[in-house]
C-alpha positions as CSV (number, residue, x, y, z in Angstrom):
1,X,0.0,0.0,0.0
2,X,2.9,2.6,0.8
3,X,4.4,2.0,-2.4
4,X,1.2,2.7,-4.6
5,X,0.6,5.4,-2.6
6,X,4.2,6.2,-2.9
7,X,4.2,6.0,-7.3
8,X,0.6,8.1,-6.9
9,X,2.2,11.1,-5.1
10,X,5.1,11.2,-7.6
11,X,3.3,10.8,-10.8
12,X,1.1,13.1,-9.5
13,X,3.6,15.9,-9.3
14,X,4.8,14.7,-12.1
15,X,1.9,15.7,-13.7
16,X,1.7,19.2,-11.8
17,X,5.2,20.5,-12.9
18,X,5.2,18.6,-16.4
19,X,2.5,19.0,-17.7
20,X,3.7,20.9,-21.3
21,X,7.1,19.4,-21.0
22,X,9.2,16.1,-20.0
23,X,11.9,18.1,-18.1
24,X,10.7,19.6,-15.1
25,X,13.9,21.8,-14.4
26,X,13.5,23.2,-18.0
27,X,10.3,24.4,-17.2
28,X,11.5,26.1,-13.4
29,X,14.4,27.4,-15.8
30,X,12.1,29.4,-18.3
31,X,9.5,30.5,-15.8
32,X,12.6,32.0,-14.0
33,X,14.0,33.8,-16.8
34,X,10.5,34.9,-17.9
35,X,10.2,36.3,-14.2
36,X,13.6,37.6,-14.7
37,X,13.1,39.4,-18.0
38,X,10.0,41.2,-16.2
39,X,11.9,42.4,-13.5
40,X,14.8,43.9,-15.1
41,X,12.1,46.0,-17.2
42,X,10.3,46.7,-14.5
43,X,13.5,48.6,-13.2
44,X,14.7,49.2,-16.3
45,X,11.0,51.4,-16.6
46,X,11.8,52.7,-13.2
47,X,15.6,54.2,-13.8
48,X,14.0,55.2,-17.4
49,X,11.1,57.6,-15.8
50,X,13.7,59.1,-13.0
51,X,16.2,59.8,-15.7
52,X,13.7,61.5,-18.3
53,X,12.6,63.7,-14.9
54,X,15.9,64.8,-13.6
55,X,16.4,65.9,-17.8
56,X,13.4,67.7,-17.8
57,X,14.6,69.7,-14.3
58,X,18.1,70.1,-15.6
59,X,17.0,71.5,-18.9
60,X,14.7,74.2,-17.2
61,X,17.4,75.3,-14.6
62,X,19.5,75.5,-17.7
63,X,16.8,77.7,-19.1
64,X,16.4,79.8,-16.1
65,X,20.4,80.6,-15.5
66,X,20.3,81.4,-19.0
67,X,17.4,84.2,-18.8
68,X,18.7,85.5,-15.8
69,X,22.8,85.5,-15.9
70,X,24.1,84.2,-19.1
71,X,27.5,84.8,-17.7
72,X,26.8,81.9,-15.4
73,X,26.0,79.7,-18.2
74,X,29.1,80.2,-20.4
75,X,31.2,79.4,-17.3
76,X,28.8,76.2,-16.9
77,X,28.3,75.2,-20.2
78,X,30.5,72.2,-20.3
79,X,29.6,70.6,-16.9
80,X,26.2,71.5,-18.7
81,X,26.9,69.6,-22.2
82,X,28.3,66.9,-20.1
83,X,25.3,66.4,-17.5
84,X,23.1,66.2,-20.6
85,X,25.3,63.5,-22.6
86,X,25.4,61.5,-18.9
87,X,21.7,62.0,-18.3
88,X,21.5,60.8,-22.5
89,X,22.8,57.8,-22.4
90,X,21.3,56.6,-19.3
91,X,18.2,57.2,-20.3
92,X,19.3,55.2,-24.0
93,X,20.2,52.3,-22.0
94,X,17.4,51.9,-19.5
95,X,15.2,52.5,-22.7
96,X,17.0,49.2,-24.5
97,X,16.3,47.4,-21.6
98,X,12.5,48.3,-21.5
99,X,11.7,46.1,-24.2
C-alpha cells in the first residue's frame, strides 16, 4: 500500500510540474527567466522615468540661469553639455532594456 501510494504522489507531481514538458527543471528554468526578463524591465522602466525627470529639471534650470545670468552659463556650459550626454545615455540604455 505505501508503495502505490508512494508512485501516486510522484506521478502526481509529475503531472503538476510537467504538464507541457518532459523536463521539469527546464520548465523552473524558463518561468525564472521569464520572471527575470519582467523584472529587469520593470526597473529598467523605473531608472527610465527618473532619468527622463531629472532631464526635464536640468533643462529648465539650464533655461532659467540662462534668462537671468548668461554669464553663469558660459562658465557652466560644459559641466552643462556633459550632465546632458550622462543624463542621454542613461536614459538610452534603460530605454533598450524596456523592451
Amino acid at each position: 500500500m505505501k508503495k502505490l501510494f508512494l508512485v501516486f504522489s510522484i506521478s502526481c507531481v509529475n503531472f503538476l510540474f510537467a504538464a507541457n514538458s518532459g523536463n521539469v527543471a527546464e520548465k523552473i528554468r524558463s518561468e525564472a527567466e521569464k520572471g527575470l526578463e519582467s523584472i529587469t524591465g520593470s526597473i529598467a522602466g523605473i531608472i527610465n522615468t527618473i532619468t527622463l525627470t531629472i532631464g526635464i529639471v536640468w533643462i529648465i534650470v539650464m533655461i532659467l540661469m540662462a534668462v537671468f545670468s548668461l554669464e553663469r552659463l558660459k562658465e557652466h556650459s560644459k559641466l552643462a553639455m556633459g550632465g546632458i550626454a550622462i543624463i542621454g545615455i542613461v536614459y538610452s540604455i534603460s530605454a533598450s532594456y524596456m523592451s
